[in-house]
Each structure stands twice: as structure tokens, then as C-alpha cells.
C-alpha positions as CSV (number, residue, x, y, z in Angstrom):
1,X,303.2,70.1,53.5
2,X,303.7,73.2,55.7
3,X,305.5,72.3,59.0
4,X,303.9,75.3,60.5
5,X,300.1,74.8,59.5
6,X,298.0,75.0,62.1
7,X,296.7,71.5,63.4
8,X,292.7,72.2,62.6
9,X,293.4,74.0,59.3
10,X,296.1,71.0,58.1
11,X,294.2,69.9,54.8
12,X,295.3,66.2,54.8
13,X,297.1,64.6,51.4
14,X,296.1,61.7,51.2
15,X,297.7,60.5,47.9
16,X,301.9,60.5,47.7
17,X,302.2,56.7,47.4
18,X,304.9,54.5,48.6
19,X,308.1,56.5,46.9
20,X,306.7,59.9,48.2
21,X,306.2,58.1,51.7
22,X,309.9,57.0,51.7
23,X,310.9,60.4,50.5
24,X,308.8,62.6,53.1
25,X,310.1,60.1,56.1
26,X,313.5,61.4,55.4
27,X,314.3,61.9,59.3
28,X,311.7,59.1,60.6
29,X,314.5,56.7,60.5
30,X,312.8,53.3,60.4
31,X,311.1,54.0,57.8
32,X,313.4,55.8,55.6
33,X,314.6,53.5,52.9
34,X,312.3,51.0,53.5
35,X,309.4,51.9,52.2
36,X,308.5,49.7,49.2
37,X,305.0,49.2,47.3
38,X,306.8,45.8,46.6
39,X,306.2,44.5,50.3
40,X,304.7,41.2,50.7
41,X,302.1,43.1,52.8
42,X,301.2,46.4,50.7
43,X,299.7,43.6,48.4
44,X,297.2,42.8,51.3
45,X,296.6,46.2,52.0
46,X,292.9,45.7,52.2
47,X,293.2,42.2,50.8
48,X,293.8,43.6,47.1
49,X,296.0,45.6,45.2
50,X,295.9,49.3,45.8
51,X,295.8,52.3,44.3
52,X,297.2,55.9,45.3
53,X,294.4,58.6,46.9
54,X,294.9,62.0,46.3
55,X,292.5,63.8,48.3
56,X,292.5,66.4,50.5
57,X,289.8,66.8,53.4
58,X,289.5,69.8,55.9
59,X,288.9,68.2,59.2
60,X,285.7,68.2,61.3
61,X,285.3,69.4,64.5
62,X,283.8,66.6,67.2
63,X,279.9,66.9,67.8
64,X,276.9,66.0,69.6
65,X,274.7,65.4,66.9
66,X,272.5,62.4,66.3
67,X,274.1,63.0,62.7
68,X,277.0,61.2,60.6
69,X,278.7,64.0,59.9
70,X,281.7,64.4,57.1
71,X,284.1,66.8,56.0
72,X,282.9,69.1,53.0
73,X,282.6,67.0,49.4
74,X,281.9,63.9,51.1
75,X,278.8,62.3,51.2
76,X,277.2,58.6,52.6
77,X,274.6,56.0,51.2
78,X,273.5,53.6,53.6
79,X,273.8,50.2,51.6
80,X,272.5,47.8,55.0
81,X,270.9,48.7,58.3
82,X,269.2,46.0,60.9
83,X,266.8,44.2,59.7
84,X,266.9,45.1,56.0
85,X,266.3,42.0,53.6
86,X,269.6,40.7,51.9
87,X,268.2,38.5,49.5
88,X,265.6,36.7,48.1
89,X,265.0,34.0,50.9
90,X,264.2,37.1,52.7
91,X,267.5,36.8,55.5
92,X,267.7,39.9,57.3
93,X,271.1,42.1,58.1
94,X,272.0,41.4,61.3
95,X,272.1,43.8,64.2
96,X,275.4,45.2,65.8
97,X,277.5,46.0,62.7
98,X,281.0,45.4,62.8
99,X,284.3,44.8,60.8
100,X,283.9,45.3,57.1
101,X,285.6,43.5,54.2
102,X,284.8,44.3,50.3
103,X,285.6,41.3,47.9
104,X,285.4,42.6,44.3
105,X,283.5,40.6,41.7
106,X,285.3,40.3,38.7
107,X,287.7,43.1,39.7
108,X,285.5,45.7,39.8
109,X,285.6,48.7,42.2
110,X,282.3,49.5,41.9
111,X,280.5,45.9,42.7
112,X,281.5,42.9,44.8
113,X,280.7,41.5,48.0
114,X,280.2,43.1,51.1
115,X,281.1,40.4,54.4
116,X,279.9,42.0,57.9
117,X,280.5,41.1,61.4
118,X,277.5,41.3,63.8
119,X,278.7,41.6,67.4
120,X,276.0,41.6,69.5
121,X,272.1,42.4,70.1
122,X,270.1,45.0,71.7
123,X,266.3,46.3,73.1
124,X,265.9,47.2,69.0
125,X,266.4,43.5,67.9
126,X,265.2,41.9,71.1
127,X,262.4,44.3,72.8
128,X,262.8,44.8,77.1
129,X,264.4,41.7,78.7
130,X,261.9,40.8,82.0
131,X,264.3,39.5,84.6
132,X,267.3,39.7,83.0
133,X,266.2,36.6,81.1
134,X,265.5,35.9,77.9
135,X,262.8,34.0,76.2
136,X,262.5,31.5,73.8
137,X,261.6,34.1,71.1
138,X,264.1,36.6,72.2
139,X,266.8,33.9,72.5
140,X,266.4,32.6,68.5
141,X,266.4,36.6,67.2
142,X,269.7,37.1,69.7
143,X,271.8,33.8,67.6
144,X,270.0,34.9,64.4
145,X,270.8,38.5,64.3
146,X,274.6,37.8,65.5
147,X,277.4,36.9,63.2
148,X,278.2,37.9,59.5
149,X,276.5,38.7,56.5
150,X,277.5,38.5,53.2
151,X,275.8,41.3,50.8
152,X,276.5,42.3,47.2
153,X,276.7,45.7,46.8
154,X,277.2,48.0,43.6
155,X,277.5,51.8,43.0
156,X,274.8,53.2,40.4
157,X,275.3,55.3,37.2
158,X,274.4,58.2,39.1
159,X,277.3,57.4,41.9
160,X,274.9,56.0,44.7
161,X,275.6,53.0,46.5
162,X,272.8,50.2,46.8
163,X,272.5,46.5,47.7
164,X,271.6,44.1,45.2
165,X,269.0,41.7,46.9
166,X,269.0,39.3,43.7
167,X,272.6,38.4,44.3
168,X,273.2,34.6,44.4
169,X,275.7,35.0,47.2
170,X,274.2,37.0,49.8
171,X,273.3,35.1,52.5
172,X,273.6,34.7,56.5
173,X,276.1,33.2,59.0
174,X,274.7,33.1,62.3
175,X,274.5,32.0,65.6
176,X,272.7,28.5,64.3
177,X,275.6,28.0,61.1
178,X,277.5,24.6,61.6
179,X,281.2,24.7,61.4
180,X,284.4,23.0,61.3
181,X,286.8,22.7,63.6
182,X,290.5,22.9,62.7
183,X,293.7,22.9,64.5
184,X,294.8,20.9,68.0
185,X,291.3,21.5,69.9
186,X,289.1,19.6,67.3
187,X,288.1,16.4,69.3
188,X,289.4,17.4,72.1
189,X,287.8,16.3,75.9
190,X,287.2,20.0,76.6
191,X,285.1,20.5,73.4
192,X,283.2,17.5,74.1
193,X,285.1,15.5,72.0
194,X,283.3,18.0,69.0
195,X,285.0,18.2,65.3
196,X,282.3,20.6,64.0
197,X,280.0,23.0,66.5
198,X,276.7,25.2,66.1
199,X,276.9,29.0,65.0
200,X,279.3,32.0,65.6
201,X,278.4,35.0,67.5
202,X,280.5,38.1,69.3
203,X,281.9,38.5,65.6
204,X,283.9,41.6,66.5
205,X,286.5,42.5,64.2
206,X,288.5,40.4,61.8
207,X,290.9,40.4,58.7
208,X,291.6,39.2,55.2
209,X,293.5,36.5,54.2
210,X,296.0,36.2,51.5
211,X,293.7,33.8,49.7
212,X,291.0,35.9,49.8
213,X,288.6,34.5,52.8
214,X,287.4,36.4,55.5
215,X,288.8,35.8,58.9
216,X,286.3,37.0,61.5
217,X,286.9,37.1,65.5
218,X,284.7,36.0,68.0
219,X,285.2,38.8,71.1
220,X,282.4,38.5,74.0
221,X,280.8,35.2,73.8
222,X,280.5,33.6,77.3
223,X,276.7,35.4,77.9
224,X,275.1,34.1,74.5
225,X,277.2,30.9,75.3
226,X,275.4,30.0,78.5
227,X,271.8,31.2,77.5
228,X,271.6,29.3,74.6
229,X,272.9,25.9,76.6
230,X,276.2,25.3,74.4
231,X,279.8,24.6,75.4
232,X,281.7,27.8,76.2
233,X,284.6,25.8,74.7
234,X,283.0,26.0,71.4
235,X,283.1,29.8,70.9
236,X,286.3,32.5,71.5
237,X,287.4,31.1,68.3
238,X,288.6,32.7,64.6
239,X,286.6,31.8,62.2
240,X,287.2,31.2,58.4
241,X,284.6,32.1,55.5
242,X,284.4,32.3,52.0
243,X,282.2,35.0,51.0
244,X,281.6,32.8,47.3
245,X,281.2,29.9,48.7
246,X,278.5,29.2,51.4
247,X,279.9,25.8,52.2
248,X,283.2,26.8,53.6
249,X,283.0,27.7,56.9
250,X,285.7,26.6,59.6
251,X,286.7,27.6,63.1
252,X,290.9,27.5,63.7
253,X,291.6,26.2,67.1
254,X,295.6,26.5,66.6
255,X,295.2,30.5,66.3
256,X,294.0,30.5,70.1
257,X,290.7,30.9,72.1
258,X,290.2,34.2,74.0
259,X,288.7,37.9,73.3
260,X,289.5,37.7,69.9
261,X,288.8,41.3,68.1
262,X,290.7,40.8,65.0
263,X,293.6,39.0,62.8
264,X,296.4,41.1,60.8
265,X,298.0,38.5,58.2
266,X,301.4,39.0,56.9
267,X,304.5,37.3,55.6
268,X,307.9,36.3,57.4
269,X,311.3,36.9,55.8
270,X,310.9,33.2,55.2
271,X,307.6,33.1,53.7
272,X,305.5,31.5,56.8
273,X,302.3,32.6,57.3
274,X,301.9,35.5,60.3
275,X,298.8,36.3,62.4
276,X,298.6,39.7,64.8
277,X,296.2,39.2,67.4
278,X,294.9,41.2,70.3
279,X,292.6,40.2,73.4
280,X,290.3,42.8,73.9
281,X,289.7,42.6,77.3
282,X,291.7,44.4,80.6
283,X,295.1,43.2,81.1
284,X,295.0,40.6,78.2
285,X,297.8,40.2,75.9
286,X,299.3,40.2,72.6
287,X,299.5,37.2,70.5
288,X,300.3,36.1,66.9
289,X,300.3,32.8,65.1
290,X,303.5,31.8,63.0
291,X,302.2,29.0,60.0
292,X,304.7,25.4,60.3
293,X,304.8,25.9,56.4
294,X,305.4,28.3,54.2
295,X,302.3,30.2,51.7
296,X,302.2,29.1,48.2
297,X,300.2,31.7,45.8
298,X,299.7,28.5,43.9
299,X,297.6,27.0,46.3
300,X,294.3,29.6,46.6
301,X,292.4,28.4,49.2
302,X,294.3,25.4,49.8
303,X,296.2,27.9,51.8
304,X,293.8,27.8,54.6
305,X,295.6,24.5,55.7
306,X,298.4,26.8,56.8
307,X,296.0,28.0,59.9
308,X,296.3,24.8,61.7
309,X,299.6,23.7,62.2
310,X,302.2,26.5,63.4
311,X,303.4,28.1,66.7
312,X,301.2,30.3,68.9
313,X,302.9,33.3,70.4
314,X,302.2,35.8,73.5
315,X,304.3,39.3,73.9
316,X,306.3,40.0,76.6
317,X,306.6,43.6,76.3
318,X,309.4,44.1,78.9
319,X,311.4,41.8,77.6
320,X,310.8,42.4,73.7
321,X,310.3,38.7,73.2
322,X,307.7,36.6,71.4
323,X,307.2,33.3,74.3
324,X,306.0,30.1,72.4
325,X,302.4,29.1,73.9
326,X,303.2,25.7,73.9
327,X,301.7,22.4,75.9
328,X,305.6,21.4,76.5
329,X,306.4,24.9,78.1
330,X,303.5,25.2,80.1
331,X,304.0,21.2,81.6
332,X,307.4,22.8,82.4
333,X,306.5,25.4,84.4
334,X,303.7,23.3,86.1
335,X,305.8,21.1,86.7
336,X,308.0,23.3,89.3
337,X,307.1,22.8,92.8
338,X,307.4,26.4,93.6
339,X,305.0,27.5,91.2
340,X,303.1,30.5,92.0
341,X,300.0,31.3,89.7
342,X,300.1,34.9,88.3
343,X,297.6,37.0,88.5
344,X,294.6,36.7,86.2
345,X,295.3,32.6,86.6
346,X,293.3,30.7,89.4
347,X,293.2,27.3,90.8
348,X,296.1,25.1,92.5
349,X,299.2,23.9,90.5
350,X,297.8,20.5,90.7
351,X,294.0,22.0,89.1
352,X,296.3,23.2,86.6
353,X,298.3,20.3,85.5
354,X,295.0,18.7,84.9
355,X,293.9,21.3,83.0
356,X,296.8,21.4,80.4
357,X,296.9,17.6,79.3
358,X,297.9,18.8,75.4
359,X,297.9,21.3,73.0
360,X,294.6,21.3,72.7
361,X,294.0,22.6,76.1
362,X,296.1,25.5,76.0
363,X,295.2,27.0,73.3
364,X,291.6,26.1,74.4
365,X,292.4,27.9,77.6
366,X,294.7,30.1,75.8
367,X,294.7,33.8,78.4
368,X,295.5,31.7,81.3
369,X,298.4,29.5,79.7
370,X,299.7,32.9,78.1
371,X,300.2,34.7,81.6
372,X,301.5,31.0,83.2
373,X,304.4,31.5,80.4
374,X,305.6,35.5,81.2
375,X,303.0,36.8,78.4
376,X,302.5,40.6,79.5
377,X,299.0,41.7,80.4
378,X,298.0,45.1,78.7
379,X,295.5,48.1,78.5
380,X,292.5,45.8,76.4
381,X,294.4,45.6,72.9
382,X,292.0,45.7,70.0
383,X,292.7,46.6,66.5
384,X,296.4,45.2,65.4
385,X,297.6,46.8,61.5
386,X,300.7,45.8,59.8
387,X,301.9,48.9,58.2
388,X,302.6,48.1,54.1
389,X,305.4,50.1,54.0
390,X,307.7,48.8,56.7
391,X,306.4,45.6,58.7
392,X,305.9,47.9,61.7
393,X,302.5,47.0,63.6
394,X,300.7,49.0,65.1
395,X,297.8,48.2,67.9
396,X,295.3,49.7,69.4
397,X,295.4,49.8,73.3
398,X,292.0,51.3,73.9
399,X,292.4,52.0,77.5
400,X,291.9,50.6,80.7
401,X,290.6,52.6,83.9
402,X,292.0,49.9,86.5
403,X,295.4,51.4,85.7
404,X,294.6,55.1,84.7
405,X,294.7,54.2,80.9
406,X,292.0,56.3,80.8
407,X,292.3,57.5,76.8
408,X,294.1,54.7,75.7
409,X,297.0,54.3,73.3
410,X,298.4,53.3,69.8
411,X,301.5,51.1,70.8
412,X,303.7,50.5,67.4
413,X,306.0,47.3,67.5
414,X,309.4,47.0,65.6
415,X,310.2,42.9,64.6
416,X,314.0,42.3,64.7
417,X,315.6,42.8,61.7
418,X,312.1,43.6,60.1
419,X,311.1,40.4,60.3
420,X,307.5,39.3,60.9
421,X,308.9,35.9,62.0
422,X,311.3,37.4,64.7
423,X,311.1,36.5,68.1
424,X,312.2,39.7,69.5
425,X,311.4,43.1,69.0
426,X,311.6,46.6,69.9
427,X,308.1,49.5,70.5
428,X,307.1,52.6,71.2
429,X,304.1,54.7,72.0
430,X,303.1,56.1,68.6
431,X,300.2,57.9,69.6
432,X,298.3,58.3,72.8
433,X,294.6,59.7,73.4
434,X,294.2,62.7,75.1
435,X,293.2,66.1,75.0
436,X,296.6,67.0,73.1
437,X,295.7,64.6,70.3
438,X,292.6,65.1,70.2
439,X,291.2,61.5,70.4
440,X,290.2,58.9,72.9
441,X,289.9,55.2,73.4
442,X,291.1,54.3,69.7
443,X,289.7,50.8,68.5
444,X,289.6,50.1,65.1
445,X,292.9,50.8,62.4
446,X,292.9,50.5,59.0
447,X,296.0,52.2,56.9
448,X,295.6,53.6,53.2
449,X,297.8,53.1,50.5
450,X,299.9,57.0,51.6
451,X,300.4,54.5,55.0
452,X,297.9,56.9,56.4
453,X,296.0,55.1,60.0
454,X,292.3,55.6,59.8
455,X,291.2,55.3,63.4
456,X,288.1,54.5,64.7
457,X,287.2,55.4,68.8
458,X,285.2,53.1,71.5
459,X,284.4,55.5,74.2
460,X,281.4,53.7,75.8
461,X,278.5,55.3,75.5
462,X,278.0,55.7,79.5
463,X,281.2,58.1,79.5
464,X,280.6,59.9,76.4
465,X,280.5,63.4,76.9
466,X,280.7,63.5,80.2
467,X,283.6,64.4,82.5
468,X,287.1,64.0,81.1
469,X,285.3,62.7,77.8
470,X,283.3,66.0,77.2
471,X,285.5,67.3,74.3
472,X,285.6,64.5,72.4
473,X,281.8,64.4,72.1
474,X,280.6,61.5,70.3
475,X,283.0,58.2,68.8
476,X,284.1,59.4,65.3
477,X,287.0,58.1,62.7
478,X,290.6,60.3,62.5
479,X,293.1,59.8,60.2
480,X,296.9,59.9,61.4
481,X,299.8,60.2,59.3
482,X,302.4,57.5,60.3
483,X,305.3,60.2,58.6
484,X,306.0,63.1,57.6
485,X,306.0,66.9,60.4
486,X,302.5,66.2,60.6
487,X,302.9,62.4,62.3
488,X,300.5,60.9,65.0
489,X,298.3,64.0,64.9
490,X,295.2,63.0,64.3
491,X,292.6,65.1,62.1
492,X,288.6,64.1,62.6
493,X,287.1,62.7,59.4
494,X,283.7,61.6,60.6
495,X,281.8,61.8,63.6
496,X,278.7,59.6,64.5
497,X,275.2,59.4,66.0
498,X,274.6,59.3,69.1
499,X,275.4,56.7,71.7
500,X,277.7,54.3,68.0
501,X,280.4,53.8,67.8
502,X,282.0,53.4,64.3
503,X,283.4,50.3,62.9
504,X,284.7,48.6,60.5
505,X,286.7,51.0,58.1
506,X,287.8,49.0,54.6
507,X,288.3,50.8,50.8
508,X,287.3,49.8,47.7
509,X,290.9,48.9,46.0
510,X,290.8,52.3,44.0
511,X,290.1,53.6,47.5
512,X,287.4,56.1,45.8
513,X,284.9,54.9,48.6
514,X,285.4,53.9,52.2
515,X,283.0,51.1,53.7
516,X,282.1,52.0,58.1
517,X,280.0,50.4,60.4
518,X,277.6,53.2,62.5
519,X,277.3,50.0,65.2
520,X,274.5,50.1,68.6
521,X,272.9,54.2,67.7
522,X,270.8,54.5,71.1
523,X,271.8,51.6,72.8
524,X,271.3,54.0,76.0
525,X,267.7,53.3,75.3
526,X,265.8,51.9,77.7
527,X,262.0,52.2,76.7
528,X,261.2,51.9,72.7
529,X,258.8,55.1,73.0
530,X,262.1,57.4,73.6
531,X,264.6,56.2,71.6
532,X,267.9,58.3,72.4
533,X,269.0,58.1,68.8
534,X,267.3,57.5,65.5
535,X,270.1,57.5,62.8
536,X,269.9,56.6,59.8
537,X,266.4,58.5,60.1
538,X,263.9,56.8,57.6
539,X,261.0,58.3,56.9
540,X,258.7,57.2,59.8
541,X,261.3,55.0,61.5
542,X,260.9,54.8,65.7
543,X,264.0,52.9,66.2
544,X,267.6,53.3,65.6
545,X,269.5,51.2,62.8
546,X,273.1,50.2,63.1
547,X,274.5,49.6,59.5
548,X,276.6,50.4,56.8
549,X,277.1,53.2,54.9
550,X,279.4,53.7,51.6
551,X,281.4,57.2,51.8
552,X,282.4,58.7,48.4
553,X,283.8,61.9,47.4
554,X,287.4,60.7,47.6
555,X,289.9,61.7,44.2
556,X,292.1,59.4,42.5
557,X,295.3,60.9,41.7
């Protein structure tokens, strides 16, 4: 690449691989000569084996349009949008589209399963709210349209992507699913004694697991929560799914209950199990899970057992050290007489101790035991990536305005000795939004098999181009080379409708299409006659459809 090419004319290569990576890093330092498409995680790149893209795209500029716009040779299908029916009981695609994951079936690139996150409802699903209140009606579409669904898709012999209604797995998870619980809260007092619990719903982001499930987060949950009558306790949880098999369906308490927008699985030196986690939320924290024993390829699914028994961590990002989140630490520290709560923790010492009776209870009450123990409140982290060239991981701080995090951040952590397992590490700033990079409020990552970030932005739609937002224009996707002269500047590859954000990003394993949520179109819209967006424009549609759309035009090399 030409050091001296001009930021907005940089066509971006997409397609060097893991020995070109190592190569062009030359100078990077940490990731120079360690690079490897041999590392346990470049397997789990986007839960499958990878190939190499050789693309190029000119970037886009940002926009206002109520269009999702691409650079040139690229083109969309729209394979789900709200409300369309997913099979042949006649379900319906839920509303809020999220996090993405695409399962092939019998290893092909062109069909396999589709498993969606629905995070939340809006006047489109539920019509004006009198009061502030919902009704009965309004109530049973928000649990039904919230959750996941599981679609199978296929691309057609003349290169269009389409959803296959007939398929024998498609099928709903929603707010009125029954799961299992896992893990040290199951049974517990503040779950109301409860080993399984109604429905999922805030499903935000999420990841995929070696053994090919779905992990999906529950973010924003309290508001459903206490309209529908159930046990806040029961919700803030990851959840577990098999997108072949409709029966397994789990909830693991031991991975934490908070803001939960998504998981990032990897391997330590020593072959535990390793969650990333971020709690999407101001001054939250960072948090991942470290498995008791070690994965077993073997195993499959049997796997899963792994996510219940392990060590729960929260960052400390001042001291570079990983604090257990432990019911014998925090007795410890309650158990001081000079005990001062921190902020973001309320209630008397003595409210506390009764609070935290076991395990259970702190990972039930996970935010407020994490700050107890030293864990370091930050700017609302969302997306966390482990890059598969290097074990670095990378998370999206998406900004918070209490603090004049106003853009947001990409925050890039450094395990000791390159170790997911370590309990100390090392960051740095990788990229931060602004004017000078050209993004804002970054939110969702996913990397491509050059170790390429694909970034997805959440400026809320109030701010959007307005004030020191206005030359952003509306939430698009960027791609930012992690190497290379042309690192951490990011180049616009899509930009969306007006008032979505995009979601979601996950490649086919050839990576010759891209999967993205356009999630909440018009959700400024306040009366159904002027709808302030109406993507994907159907032929005598009056409302706006979040869904997914299928991007093609990439080139194998």
C-alpha cells in the first residue's frame, strides 16, 4: 500500500492473510512475529474456518439519506425485516434486529442458518403507548417480537439472497421461551428459588461458541421486566442456544448478571475456556469468565458444561489486573469496619452483607460486587473482539457524555505474556472517534480474516446530525486496519437509513457476503401517518422495517 495515499482515496485490501499481516506489521511490534492462522482463535474467527478476501472498496462518504448506501460493486438483498413470516407455523421476525451469527448447513457458504437477536420494540410493533402504559395486547407483541430468531437462508443461482420459509429449523425464541438455568444462581433465594425461568428479551449482542451455539446477551431488561410482572433477577443473563436444536436453550448464571451486550470466546495458554464481556451502560466495567476445566474438541456440545463452573473477572484498568469476582473476596471487604461503598454501590455495609450470602448473589448482583472489589468503571463498553492474529482484544468504549467521552473510543488490551488466561495486562487507546478519524460512538466489531475491524457506530438518533455529530451524518459501518501505515484510520463502507443504527456484522466463512442488522429505521416517529423513515421501501409499505440484509460483491483471492 502507498504510505502517502490520501485517506478518502485509500482503496482498502482486504485480502493478504495471516503471513502477509505478519509481514506488513513489520514495525507494529506486538504483532510482528506473532501473527499465526494457527491461533486457537483465528479458528473461531466468525465461529468457522476462514478464508482470505481480496477485495478492494473505495470508501463512501457519510450521508443523510433514508438509503443503505455501499461503495461501488456492492449490492444488498434484504433476507428478514419485522414482521416477515419465518416459517410455516407462520412465526414472525422479530422487531429490533441485532447481533448476527450464520451457521452453515452442511458446510456450505451459500445456505445455513441465520440466528438473530431482537433487542427491543417500538410504535411500528406496538402502535402509540396511552400513558406511558402498555396494554394487554401491546404487552404480548413487546415479549413476542423480542429475542432471537432462527432463519435458514440461501443465496440463489442468480446470486440473490432469500429465506427459505419451509426450513425445518426456523423458528422463534422469545420473551415467553422457557429456559434453564445454569451456574451458582440457579435456585438461588434471589431468583425465587427458580432452576428454569420464562423468555429472553433485551438480546443485544452476542457471540459464538467453540462448539458451535449461539451465545446471545441480554442488555436493557429491567422495563420489560417489571411490565410483564417477572423477577428482575431472572433476566441480565447470557443465554445459550442451539440454532439445530430447538430444545436447548439455557441461561449461564456463572458468566455474570448485568448490561450484557456481548461474549468474545477464546482459549488460555492452558486450554481453559475464556469469555470477554462488556457492560454497556455509563461507568460499568469490564469483565471475562475463565472455565474451571479445560475445552475438549471431543466433547461438541458437551462443552457447554464448561460455562458454569469457572472464575468471574472485572478489569482494573489502572492497575492492569484482572480482580476475581468472588463471594469470599467480597465477604472480605464487607467484612472491614471501615468500609466505605464506592460510587455506583448503595445501601449500608450491613444491607450489603446481607445481600452477598454466596456466589450466587454476586454474580446475581454482579455491577455492584464488581465496583465493591476495585473493578474500574468506564465509558459504556459494548462490543469486545479478540483479534485472531495476536490475542489482543479490542472493545468498544462508545462514549459517555457524563465525562466528555463524547465520541467514544476503541480501547485494545494486551494479556501478559499473550495469555488469555493472565491476570494482568497492559492497553492502549487504538482508535478514538472524532472528527480526525472520522467516526463516532463505535459499537459493534467484528474482524475479517486480513485482521481488518469492521465497525459499526450508535450515535442515538436524538444527536444525530446535529451539533458536534453533524459530519458524521447518519450510523454507518467502517473498516479499520489493525496494521500496516494505514492503521486505526477508518474508511466508511456503508451508511444507513435514517434514524438505524447498524448491527450485527458476521461473514459467510468464504467471507464473499457480509450479514448486518439496519436495527429501529424511524424510531424518531411519533405518529404512524409521518413516519421519519421508511427503509427497506416496499412497494406500498407506510412503516419502517428493521432487518437484515445480505451484502455481496466481495472477491475471493
Amino acid at each position: 500500500m502507498d504510505k502517502n495515499m490520501d485517506r478518502r482515496t485509500f482503496l482498502s485490501y482486504l485480502g493478504t492473510g495471516a503471513a502477509a499481516l505478519a509481514a506488513a506489521s513489520a514495525g507494529l511490534g506486538v504483532l510482528e512475529g506473532k501473527a499465526s492462522a494457527m491461533s486457537p482463535t483465528a479458528d473461531h474467527l466468525f465461529g468457522f474456518n476462514t478464508n482470505k478476501v481480496s477485495g478492494y472498496f473505495e470508501p463512501i462518504e457519510p450521508s443523510k439519506e433514508d438509503k443503505l448506501l455501499l461503495p461501488k460493486g456492492y449490492k444488498y438483498d434484504v433476507v428478514a425485516a419485522f414482521d416477515d413470516v419465518i416459517n410455516a407455523a407462520g412465526e414472525k421476525f422479530g422487531q429490533g434486529a441485532d447481533y448476527n451469527a450464520f451457521f452453515p448447513i452442511n458446510g456450505s457458504n451459500t445456505r445455513g442458518l441465520l440466528a438473530t437477536n431482537h433487542e427491543y420494540t417500538n410504535i411500528f410493533a406496538l402502535g402509540p403507548i396511552a400513558n406511558g402504559k402498555l396494554t394487554k395486547e401491546q404487552m404480548e407483541k413487546d415479549l413476542y417480537y423480542q429475542g432471537m430468531s432462527v432463519i435458514e437462508v440461501y443465496q440463489d443461482e442468480n446470486g440473490v439472497w432469500k429465506m427459505d420459509t419451509s426450513s425445518k429449523y426456523a423458528r422463534r425464541i422469545t420473551g415467553f421461551t422457557k429456559f434453564e438455568m445454569t451456574g451458582p444462581a440457579r435456585g438461588i433465594a434471589a431468583l425465587n428459588n427458580a432452576t428454569t425461568v420464562q423468555g429472553t428479551w433485551g438480546n443485544c449482542s452476542g457471540g459464538v461458541t467453540f462448539w458451535n451455539t449461539v451465545l446471545s446477551c441480554e442488555e436493557n431488561v429491567s422495563d420489560t421486566a417489571d411490565a410483564a410482572g417477572l423477577p428482575q433477577t431472572h433476566y441480565g443473563w447470557v443465554i445459550e442456544v442451539d440454532p439445530f436444536d430447538g430444545s436447548f436453550l439455557k441461561k449461564h448464571t456463572a458468566l455474570g448478571r448485568f448490561n450484557h451486550e456481548n461474549t468474545a470466546m477464546g482459549l488460555a495458554s492452558d486450554g481453559r475456556i475464556v469469555v470477554y464481556m462488556g457492560d454497556d451502560k455509563k461507568d460499568a466495567c469490564i469483565y471475562k469468565f475463565v472455565s474451571k476445566h479445560k475445552y475438549n474438541k471431543d466433547l461438541g456440545r458437551g462443552n457447554s458444561a464448561l460455562l458454569t463452573e469457572g472464575t468471574l473477572y472485572v478489569a482494573n484498568l489502572k492497575s492492569g489486573k484482572w480482580i476475581p469476582v468472588t463471594y469470599e473476596a467480597v465477604s472480605k471487604a464487607l467484612s472491614n469496619e471501615k468500609f466505605k461503598a464506592p460510587a455506583g454501590v448503595s445501601g449500608k455495609r450491613e444491607d450489603l452483607q446481607k445481600k452477598f450470602q454466596s456466589q450466587g448473589d454476586v454474580v446475581t448482583y454482579c455491577h455492584e460486587a464488581a465496583l465493591i472489589l476495585g473493578g474500574m468503571p468506564t465509558d459504556r463498553p459494548e462490543d469486545i473482539e479478540i483479534s485472531p492474529f495476536d490475542n489482543t482484544v479490542f472493545i468498544c468504549h462508545t462514549n459517555n457524555d457524563s465525562h466528555g467521552n463524547i465520541h467514544g473510543h476503541i480501547t485494545r488490551i494486551f494479556e501478559k505474556d499473550n495469555d488469555l488466561g493472565a491476570l494482568e495486562f497492559d492497553f492502549e487507546i487504538f482508535a478514538a472517534g472524532g472528527r480526525q478519524s472520522g467516526f463516532s460512538s463505535p459499537d459493534n466489531l467484528a474482524f475479517d480474516s486480513n485482521g481488518n475491524l469492521w465497525v459499526v457506530t450508535d450515535m442515538s438518533s436524538s444527536s444525530t446530525n446535529k451539533g458536534v455529530f453533524t459530519s458524521f451524518m447518519n450510523n454507518g459501518l467502517h473498516v479499520i486496519p489493525t496494521s500496516g501505515p494505514n492503521k486505526a484510520m477508518a474508511m466508511q463502507f456503508a451508511s444507513g437509513p435514517n434514524d438505524c443504527e447498524l448491527t450485527g456484522p458476521f461473514f459467510t466463512p468464504d467471507e464473499k457476503t457480509l450479514f448486518l442488522s439496519v436495527q429501529h429505521p424511524g424510531e424518531l416517529t411519533t405518529d404512524l401517518s409521518k413516519p421519519t423513515s421508511l427503509w427497506p421501501h416496499r412497494k406500498g409499505d407506510t412503516k419502517a422495517r428493521c432487518g437484515v440484509v445480505a451484502i455481496s460483491g466481495f472477491k475471493l483471492g
